[in-house]
C-alpha positions as CSV (number, residue, x, y, z in Angstrom):
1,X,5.2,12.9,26.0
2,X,5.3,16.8,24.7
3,X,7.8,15.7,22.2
4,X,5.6,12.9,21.0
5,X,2.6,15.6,21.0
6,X,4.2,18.6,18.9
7,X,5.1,15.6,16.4
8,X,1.4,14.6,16.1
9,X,0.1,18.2,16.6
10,X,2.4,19.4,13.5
11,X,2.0,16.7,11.2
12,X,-1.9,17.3,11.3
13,X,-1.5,20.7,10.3
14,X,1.3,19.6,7.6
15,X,-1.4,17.4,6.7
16,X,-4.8,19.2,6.5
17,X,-2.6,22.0,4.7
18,X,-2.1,19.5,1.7
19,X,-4.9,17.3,1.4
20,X,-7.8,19.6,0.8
21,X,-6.1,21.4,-1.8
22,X,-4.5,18.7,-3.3
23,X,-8.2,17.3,-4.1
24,X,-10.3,20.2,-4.2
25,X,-7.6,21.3,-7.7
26,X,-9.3,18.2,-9.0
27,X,-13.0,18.5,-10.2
28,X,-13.7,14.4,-9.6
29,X,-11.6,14.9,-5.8
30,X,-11.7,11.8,-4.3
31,X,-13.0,9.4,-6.5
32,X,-9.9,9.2,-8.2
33,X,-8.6,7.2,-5.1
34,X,-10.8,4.6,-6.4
35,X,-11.2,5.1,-10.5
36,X,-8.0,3.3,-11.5
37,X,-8.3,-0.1,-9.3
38,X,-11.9,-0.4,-11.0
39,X,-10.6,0.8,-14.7
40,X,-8.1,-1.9,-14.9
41,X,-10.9,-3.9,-13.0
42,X,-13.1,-3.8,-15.7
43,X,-10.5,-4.4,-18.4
44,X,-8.8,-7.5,-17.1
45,X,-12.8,-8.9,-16.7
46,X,-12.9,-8.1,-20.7
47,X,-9.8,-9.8,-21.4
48,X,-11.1,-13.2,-18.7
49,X,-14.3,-13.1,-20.9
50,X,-12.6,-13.3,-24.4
51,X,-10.3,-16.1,-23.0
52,X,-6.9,-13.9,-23.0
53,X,-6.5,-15.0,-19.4
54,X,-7.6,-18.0,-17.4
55,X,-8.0,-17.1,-13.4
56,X,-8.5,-20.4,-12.4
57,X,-10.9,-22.0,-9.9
58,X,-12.4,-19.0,-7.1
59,X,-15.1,-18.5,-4.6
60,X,-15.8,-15.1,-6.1
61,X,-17.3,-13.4,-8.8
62,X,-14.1,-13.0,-10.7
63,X,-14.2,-8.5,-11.0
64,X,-14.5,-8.9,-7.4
65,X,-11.7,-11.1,-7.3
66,X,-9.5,-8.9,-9.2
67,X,-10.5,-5.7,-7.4
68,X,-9.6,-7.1,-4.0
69,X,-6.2,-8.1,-4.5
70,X,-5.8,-4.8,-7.0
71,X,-6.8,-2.7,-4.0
72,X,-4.6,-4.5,-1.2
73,X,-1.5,-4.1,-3.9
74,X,-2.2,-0.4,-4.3
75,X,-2.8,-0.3,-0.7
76,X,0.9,-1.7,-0.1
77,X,2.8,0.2,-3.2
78,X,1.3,3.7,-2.0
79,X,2.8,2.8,1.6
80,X,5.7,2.2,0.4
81,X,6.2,5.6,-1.0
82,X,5.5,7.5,1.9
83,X,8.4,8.0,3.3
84,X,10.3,9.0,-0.5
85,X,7.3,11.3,-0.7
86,X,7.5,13.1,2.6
87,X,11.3,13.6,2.4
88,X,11.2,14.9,-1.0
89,X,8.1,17.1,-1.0
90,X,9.9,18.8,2.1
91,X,12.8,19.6,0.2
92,X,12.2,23.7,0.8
93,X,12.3,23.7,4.2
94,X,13.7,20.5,5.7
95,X,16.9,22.1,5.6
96,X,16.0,25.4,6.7
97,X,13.6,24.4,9.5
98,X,14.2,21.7,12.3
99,X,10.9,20.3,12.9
100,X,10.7,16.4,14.0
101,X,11.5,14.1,10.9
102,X,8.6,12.1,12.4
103,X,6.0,14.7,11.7
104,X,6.6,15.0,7.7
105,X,6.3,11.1,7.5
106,X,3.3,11.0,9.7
107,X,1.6,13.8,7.1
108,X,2.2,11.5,4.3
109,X,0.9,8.8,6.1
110,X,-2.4,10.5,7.2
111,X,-2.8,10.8,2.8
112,X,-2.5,7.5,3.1
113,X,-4.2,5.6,5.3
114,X,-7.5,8.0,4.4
115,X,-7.1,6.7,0.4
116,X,-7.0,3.0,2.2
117,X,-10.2,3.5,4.0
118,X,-11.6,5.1,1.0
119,X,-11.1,1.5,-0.8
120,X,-11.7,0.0,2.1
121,X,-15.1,1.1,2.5
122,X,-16.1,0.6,-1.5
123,X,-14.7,-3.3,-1.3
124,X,-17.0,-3.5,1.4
125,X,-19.8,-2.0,-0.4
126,X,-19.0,-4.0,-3.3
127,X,-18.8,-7.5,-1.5
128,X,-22.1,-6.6,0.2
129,X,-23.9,-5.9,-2.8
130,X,-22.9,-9.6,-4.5
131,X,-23.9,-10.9,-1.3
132,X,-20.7,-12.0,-0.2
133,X,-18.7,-12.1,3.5
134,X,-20.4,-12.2,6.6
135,X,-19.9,-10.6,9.9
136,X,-16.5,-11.6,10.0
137,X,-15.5,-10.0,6.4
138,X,-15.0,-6.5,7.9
139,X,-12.3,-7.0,10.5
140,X,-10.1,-9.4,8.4
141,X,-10.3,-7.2,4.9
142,X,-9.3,-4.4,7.4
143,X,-6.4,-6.6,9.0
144,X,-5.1,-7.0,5.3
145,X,-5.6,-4.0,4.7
146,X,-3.4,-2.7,7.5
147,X,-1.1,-5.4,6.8
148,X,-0.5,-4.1,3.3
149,X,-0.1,-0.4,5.1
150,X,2.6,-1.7,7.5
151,X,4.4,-4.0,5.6
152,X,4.5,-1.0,2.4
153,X,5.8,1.6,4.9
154,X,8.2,-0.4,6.8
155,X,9.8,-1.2,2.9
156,X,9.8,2.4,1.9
157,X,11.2,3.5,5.0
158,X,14.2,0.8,4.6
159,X,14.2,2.0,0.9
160,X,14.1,6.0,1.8
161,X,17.6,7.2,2.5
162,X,18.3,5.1,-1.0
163,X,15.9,6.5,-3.3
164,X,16.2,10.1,-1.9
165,X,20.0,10.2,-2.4
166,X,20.0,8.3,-6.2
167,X,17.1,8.9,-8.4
168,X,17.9,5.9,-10.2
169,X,17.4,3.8,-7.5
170,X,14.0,5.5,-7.1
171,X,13.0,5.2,-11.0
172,X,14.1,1.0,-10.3
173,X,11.6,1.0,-7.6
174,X,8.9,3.0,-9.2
175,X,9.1,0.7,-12.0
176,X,9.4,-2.7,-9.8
177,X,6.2,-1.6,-7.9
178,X,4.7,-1.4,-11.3
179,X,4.9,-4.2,-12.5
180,X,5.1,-6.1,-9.8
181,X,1.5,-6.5,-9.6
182,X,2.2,-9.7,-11.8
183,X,4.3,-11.7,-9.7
184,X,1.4,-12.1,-7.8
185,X,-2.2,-13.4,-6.8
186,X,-4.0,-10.5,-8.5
187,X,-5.6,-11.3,-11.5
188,X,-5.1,-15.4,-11.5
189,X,-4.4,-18.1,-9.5
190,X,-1.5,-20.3,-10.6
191,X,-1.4,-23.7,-10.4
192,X,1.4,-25.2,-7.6
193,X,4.0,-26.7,-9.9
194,X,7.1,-24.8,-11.8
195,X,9.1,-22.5,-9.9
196,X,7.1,-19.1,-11.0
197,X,3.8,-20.5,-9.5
198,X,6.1,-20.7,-6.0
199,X,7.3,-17.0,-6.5
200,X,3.9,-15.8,-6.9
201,X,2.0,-17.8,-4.1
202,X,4.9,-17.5,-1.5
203,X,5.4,-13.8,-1.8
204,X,4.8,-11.6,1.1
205,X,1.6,-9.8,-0.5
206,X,-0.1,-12.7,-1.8
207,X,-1.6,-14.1,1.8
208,X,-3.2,-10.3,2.3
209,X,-4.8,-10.8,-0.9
210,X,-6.0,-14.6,-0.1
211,X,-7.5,-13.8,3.3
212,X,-9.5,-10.7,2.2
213,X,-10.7,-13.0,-0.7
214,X,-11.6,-15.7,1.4
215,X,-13.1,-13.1,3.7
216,X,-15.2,-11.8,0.7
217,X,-16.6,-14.5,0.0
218,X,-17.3,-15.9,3.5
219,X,-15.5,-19.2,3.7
220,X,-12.9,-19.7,6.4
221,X,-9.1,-18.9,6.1
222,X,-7.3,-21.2,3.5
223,X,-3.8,-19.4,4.8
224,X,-3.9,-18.7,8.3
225,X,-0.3,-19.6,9.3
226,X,1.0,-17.9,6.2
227,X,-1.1,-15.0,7.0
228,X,0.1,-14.6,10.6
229,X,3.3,-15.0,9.7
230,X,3.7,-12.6,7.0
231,X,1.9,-10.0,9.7
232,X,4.7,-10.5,11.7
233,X,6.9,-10.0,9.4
234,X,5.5,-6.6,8.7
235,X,5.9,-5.4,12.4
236,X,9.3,-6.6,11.9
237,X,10.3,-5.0,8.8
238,X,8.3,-1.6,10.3
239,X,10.9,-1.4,13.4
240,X,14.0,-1.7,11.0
241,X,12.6,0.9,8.9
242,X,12.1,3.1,11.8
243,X,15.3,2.9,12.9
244,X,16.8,3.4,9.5
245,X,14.9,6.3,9.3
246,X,16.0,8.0,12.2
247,X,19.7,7.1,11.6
248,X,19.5,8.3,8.2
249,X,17.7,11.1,8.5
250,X,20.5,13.7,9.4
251,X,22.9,12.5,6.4
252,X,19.6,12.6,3.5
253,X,18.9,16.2,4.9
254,X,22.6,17.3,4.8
255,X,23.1,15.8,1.2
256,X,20.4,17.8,0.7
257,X,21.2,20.9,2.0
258,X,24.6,20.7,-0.6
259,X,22.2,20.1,-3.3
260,X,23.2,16.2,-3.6
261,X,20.5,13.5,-4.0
């Protein structure tokens, strides 16, 4: 239990030692946690209204649309990062200092899961303000939400020991996660036939982005199986990336300590 305490205790001072003056350099601070999900919002509403692309039948106002499954994919791509992030931005003194691996992670995730509440909290605004969801909307946006956070983290924390140890393996990830965004439900959804339409509908992210959707607009869960399943999946994926953590770990920080990546 101590150990499990110092772990929390120091990752909350890692943590409030970096946020605060991470924003406070920037004279807009937090809104930029929220600026580029409703920039490319906006644009990909233009290019609905001119025709460019055709979303297909919805229950919601299409911007709305697009901003929830923008938010839940930025959601998942920023969890997967955390664990690159931590390891790498404690280059200086991981090697010099043993302090729990646990607690720089945790740090990271703190960043995190406060930039998810953030968008969180304006989807919900949003979908109020259309007069959408109901008294239900709140807990399952937030379960897809969290979904997105778990399954994201337990992928970067598979992915860690890899993209620490071979930039280029980072740089192929960095540049998967964005434009992966169009292998799924985000801005349209595709009909059922041809072998594409499978890949987008059947991949891991696309029943977070159809329950909060279906929560937004009040109607009852078109994917529920799909949905529970994929959650499960996520614990799943979480506990191997734990584990791979903690048994990498000691070889990242010595390849690190001889200057290797």
């Amino acid at each position: 239990m101590s150990t499990f305490s110092s772990t929390v205790t120091l990752s909350w001072q890692l943590f409030r030692g970096t946020i605060g003056a991470k924003y406070r350099r920037s004279f807009l601070g937090y809104f930029w946690m929220i600026f580029p999900a409703l920039a490319i919002t906006g644009g990909v509403s233009l290019a609905s209204q001119s025709g460019v692309i055709r979303p297909g039948e919805m229950q919601l106002p299409y911007p709305i649309f697009v901003l929830v499954g923008l938010l839940v994919w930025q959601v998942f791509v920023e969890s997967v990062d955390v664990s690159h992030r931590a390891f790498d931005g404690a280059r200086s003194y991981l090697t010099k200092v043993n302090c729990p691996r646990e607690a720089i992670i945790l740090a990271q995730l703190y960043e995190t899961l406060i930039i998810a509440g953030v968008r969180f909290t304006l989807l919900l605004a949003l979908v109020a303000l259309f007069g959408g969801g109901g008294w239900k909307a709140p807990g399952v946006i937030g379960l897809c939400f969290g979904g997105a956070v778990v399954l994201g983290f337990g992928v970067g924390a598979l992915l860690m020991p890899f993209t620490i140890l071979s930039s280029d393996v980072h740089h192929a990830v960095k540049v998967m996660l964005t434009y992966g965004v169009f292998i799924t439900p985000a801005f349209y959804v595709p009909d059922e036939s041809g072998m594409f339409a499978h890949v987008v509908l059947y991949s891991p992210i696309a029943p977070l982005m159809a329950a909060a959707r279906d929560a937004a607009a009040g109607i009852a869960l078109t994917q529920p199986g799909f949905l529970a399943g994929v959650l499960g999946l996520s614990l799943g994926i979480l506990v191997a990336g734990i584990i791979m953590v903690r048994l990498s770990a000691p070889i990242v920080i010595e390849r690190m300590l001889v200057g290797g990546r």
